[in-house]
VMD Tcl script that draws the C-alpha trace (Angstrom):
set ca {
  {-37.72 -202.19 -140.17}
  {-33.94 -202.74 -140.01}
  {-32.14 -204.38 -142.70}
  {-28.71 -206.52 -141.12}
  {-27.39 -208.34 -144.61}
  {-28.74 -207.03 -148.27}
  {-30.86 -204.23 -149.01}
  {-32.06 -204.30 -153.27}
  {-32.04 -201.37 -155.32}
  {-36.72 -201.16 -155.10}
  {-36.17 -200.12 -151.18}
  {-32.60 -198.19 -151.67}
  {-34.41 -195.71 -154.03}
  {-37.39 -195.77 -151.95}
  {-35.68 -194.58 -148.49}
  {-32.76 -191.89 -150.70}
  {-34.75 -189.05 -149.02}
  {-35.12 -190.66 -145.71}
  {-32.25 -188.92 -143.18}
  {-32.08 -191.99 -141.25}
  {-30.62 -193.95 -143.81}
  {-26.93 -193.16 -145.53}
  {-25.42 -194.74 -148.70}
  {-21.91 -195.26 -148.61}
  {-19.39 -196.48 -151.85}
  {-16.37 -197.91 -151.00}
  {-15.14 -198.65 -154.38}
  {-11.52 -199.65 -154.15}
  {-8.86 -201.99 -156.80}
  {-5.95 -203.36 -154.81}
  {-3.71 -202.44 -157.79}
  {-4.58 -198.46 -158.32}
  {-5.77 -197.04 -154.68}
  {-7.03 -193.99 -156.24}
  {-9.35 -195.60 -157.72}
  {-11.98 -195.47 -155.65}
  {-11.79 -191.66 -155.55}
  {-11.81 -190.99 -159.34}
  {-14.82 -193.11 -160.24}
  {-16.95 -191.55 -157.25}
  {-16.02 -187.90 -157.97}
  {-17.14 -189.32 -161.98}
  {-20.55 -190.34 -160.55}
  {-21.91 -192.17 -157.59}
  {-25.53 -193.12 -156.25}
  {-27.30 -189.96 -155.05}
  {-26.33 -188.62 -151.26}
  {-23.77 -191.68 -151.02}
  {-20.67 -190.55 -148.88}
  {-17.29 -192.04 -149.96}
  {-14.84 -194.02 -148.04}
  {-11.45 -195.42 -148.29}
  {-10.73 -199.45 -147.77}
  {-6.97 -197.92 -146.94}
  {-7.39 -194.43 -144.76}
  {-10.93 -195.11 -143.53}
  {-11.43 -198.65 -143.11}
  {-7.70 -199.96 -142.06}
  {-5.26 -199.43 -139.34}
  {-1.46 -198.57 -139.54}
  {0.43 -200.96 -141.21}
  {3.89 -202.53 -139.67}
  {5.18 -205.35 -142.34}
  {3.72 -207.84 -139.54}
  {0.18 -207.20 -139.38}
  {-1.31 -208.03 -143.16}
  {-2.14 -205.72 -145.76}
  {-5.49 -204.35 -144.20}
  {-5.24 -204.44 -140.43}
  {-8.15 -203.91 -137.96}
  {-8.33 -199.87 -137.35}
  {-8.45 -198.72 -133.94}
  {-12.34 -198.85 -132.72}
  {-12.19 -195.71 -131.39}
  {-10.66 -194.05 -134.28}
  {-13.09 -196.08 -136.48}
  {-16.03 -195.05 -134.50}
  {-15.40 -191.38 -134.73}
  {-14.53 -191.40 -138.92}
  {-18.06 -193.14 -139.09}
  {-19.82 -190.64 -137.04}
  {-17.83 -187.93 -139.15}
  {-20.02 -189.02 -142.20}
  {-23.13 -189.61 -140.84}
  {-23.61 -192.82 -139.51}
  {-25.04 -192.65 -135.99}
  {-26.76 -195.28 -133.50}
  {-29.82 -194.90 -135.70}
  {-28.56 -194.87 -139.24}
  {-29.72 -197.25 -141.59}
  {-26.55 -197.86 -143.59}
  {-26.35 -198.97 -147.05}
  {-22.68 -199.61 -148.56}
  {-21.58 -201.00 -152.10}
  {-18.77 -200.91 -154.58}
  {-18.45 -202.48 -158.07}
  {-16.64 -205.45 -156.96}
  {-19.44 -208.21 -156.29}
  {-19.06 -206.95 -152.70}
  {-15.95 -207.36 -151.56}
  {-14.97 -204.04 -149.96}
  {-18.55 -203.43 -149.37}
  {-18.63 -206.48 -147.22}
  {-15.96 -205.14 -144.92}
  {-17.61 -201.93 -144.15}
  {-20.54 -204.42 -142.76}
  {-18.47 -206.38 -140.94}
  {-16.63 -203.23 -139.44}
  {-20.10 -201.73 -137.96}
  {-20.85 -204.95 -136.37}
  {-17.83 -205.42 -135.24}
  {-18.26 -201.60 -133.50}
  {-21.69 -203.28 -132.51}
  {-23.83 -201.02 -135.46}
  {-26.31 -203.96 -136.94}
  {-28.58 -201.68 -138.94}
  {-25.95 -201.74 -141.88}
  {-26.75 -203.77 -145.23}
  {-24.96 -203.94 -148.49}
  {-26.51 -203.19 -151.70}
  {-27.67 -206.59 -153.50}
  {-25.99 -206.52 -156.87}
  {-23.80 -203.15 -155.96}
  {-23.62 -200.58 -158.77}
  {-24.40 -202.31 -161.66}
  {-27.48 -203.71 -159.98}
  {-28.37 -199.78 -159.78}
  {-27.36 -199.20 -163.48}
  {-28.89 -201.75 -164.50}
  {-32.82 -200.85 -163.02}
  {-32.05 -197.50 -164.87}
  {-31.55 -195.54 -161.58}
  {-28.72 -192.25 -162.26}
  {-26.14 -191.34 -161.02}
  {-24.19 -187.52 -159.16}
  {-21.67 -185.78 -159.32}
  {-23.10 -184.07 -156.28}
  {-21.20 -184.48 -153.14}
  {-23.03 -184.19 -150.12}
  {-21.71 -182.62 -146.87}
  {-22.50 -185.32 -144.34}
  {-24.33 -183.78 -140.94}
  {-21.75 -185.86 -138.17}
  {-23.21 -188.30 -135.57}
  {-21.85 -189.86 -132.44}
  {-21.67 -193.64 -133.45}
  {-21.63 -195.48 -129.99}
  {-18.54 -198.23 -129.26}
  {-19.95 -201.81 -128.07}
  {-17.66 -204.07 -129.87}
  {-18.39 -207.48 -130.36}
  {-16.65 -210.88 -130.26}
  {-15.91 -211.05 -133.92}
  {-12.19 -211.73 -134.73}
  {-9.77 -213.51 -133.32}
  {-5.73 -212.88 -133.76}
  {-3.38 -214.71 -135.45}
  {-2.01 -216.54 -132.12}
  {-5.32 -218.13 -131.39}
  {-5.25 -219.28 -134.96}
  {-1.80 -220.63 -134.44}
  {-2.53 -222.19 -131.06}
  {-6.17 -223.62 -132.66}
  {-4.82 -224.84 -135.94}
  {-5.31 -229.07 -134.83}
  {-8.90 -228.11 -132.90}
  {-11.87 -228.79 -133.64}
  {-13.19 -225.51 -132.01}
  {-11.43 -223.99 -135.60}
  {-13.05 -224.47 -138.84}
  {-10.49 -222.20 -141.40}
  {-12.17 -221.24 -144.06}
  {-10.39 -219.03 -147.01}
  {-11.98 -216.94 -149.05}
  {-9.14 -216.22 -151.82}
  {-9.41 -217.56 -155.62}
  {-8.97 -221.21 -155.37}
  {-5.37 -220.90 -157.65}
  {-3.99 -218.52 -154.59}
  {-5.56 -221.12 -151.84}
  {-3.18 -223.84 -153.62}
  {-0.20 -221.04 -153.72}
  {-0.48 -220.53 -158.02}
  {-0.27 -217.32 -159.36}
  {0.48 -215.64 -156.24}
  {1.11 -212.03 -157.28}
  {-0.09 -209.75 -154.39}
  {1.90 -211.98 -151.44}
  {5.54 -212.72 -150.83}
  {4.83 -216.26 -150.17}
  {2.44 -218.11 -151.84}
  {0.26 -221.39 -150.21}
  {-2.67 -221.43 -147.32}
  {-2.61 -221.73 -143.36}
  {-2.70 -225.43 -143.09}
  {-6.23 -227.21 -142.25}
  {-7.85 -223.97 -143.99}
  {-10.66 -225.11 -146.78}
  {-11.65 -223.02 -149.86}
  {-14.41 -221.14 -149.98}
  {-13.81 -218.25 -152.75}
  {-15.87 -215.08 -151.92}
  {-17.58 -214.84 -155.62}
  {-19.06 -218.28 -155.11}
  {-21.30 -216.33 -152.45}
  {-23.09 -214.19 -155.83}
  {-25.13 -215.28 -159.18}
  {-23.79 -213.78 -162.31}
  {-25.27 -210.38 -161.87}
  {-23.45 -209.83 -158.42}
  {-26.42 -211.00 -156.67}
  {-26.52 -213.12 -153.47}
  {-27.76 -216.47 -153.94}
  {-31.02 -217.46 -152.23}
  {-30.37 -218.21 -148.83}
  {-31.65 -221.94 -149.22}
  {-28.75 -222.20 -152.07}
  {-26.04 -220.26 -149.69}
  {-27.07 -222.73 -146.56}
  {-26.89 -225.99 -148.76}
  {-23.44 -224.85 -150.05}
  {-21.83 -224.14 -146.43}
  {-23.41 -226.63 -144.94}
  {-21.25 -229.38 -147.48}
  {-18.31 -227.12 -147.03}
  {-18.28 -227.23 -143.29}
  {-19.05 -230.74 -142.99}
  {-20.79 -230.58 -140.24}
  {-18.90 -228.16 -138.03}
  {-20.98 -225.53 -136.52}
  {-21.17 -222.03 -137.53}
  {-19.58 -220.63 -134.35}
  {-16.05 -222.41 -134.80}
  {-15.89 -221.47 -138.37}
  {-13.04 -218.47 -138.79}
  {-12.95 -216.83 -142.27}
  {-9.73 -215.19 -144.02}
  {-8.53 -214.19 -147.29}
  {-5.11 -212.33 -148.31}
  {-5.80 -209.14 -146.16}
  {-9.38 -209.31 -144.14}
  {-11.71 -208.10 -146.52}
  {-13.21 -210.24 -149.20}
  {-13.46 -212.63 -146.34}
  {-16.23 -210.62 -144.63}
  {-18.15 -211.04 -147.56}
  {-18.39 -215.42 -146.47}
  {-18.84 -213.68 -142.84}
  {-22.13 -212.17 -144.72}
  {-23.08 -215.24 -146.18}
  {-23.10 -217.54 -143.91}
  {-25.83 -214.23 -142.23}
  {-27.68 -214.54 -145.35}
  {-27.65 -218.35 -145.24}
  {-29.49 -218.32 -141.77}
  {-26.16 -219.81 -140.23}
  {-24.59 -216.88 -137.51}
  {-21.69 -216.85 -135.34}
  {-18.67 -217.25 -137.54}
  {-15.37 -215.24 -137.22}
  {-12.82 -213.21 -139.17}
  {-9.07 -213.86 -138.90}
  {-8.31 -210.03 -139.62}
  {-5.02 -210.46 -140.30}
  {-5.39 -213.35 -142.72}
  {-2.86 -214.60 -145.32}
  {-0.96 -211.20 -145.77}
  {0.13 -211.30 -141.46}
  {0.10 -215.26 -141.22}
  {2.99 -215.38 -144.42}
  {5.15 -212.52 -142.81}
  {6.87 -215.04 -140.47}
  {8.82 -217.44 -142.02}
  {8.49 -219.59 -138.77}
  {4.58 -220.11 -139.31}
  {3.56 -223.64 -141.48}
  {2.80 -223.27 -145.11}
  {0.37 -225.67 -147.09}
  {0.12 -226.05 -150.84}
}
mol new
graphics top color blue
foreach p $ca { graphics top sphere $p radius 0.5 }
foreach p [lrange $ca 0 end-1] q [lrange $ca 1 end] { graphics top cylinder $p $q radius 0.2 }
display resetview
């Protein structure tokens, strides 16, 4: 069996010995980018690899292409392949942050065309919670070949511009709904939303615990927020392209595929001053 959207901690702690599957953390804070680092060399789930949302999971940065742009597939392919993950890996990836670097590490692999990658229901507290330890072991990953057959699954900031009055687009951003009005900006220059864009903040997706809703729960909730668009014109985007894969998950869980991620988001759309601005 292949699991595409959440794997829970029963069936994670049943398959640690299997070599076909690989746990990854990606535990990252925006504000301290060591972060991630520190807390995995403190402990970690047993055999989990570590990888950064900044080296690993994002491209070069030029002041014009957001905080987190796309990596090169190629380069991507080959830094996943150095860890482990190969056309036959059953991934599992979590963090501590309800998902939301986790979910970008899924949405990379399908993007690279890998579908047998699933993020931990309820991340690491979930696991802390059912009792289950933790390592300070670090593993040394046996390297794969993970194959390239990249999918449809973005589009760029031009065909958002040129879409932003069509129908075929259905914006939806994932940011905190104060940021989405342009309050308490503190991570942007410019503060506000793409106009036409709806809210749809990324922790609304999870229960308390970190959880996913049920998928009945997740369905009723997009379906009200799309109003009837279909799933395949809906584009999701945040500040940077990650906590926006995490709606880009739910919307799997939810039973509703086919959506898209603006990868460049708010952090590229705000770094022209010529682009419209909505508050």
């Amino acid at each position: 069996m292949n699991w595409t959207t959440l794997v829970d901690v029963p069936t994670l702690k049943a398959h640690l010995d299997d070599p076909d599957w690989l746990v990854v953390d990606v535990r990252h804070q925006l504000s301290d980018t060591a972060y991630g680092e520190r807390v995995y060399a403190e402990g970690h789930l047993p055999g989990a690899v570590f990888l950064h949302c900044d080296r690993d999971l994002s491209g070069p940065l030029t002041g014009q292409n957001g905080r987190h742009p796309l990596p090169d597939p190629a380069v991507l392919a080959e830094r996943l392949g150095a860890v482990g993950i190969g056309p036959n890996t059953q991934v599992v990836v979590y963090d501590d942050a309800q998902g939301m670097i986790a979910g970008r590490v899924w949405w990379l692999l399908r993007w690279l065309g890998h579908t047998r990658v699933a993020l931990l229901d309820g991340g690491l507290p979930a696991w802390l919670a059912a009792g289950e330890p933790l390592t300070q072991t670090v593993v040394t990953p046996q390297p794969r070949t993970l194959p390239l057959c990249l999918q449809s699954a973005w589009v760029s900031v031009d065909w958002v511009q040129s879409h932003l009055n069509d129908p075929a687009m259905r914006l939806v951003d994932a940011r905190g709904p104060d940021r989405f009005r342009g309050e308490n900006e503190t991570i942007d220059p410019v503060g506000g939303h793409i106009p036409g864009a709806v809210n749809r903040f990324f922790k609304d997706n999870v229960l308390p615990d970190g959880r996913f809703k049920p998928a009945d729960v997740l369905r009723a909730e997009w379906q009200a927020i799309l109003a009837g668009a279909p799933a395949d014109t809906v584009v999701h985007q945040c500040g940077s392209g990650v906590s926006a894969c995490l709606n880009v998950l739910a919307m799997e869980v939810a039973g509703m595929p086919g959506s898209r991620l603006y990868a460049g988001s708010w952090s590229e759309w705000c770094a022209d001053p010529a682009r419209p601005v909505a508050r």
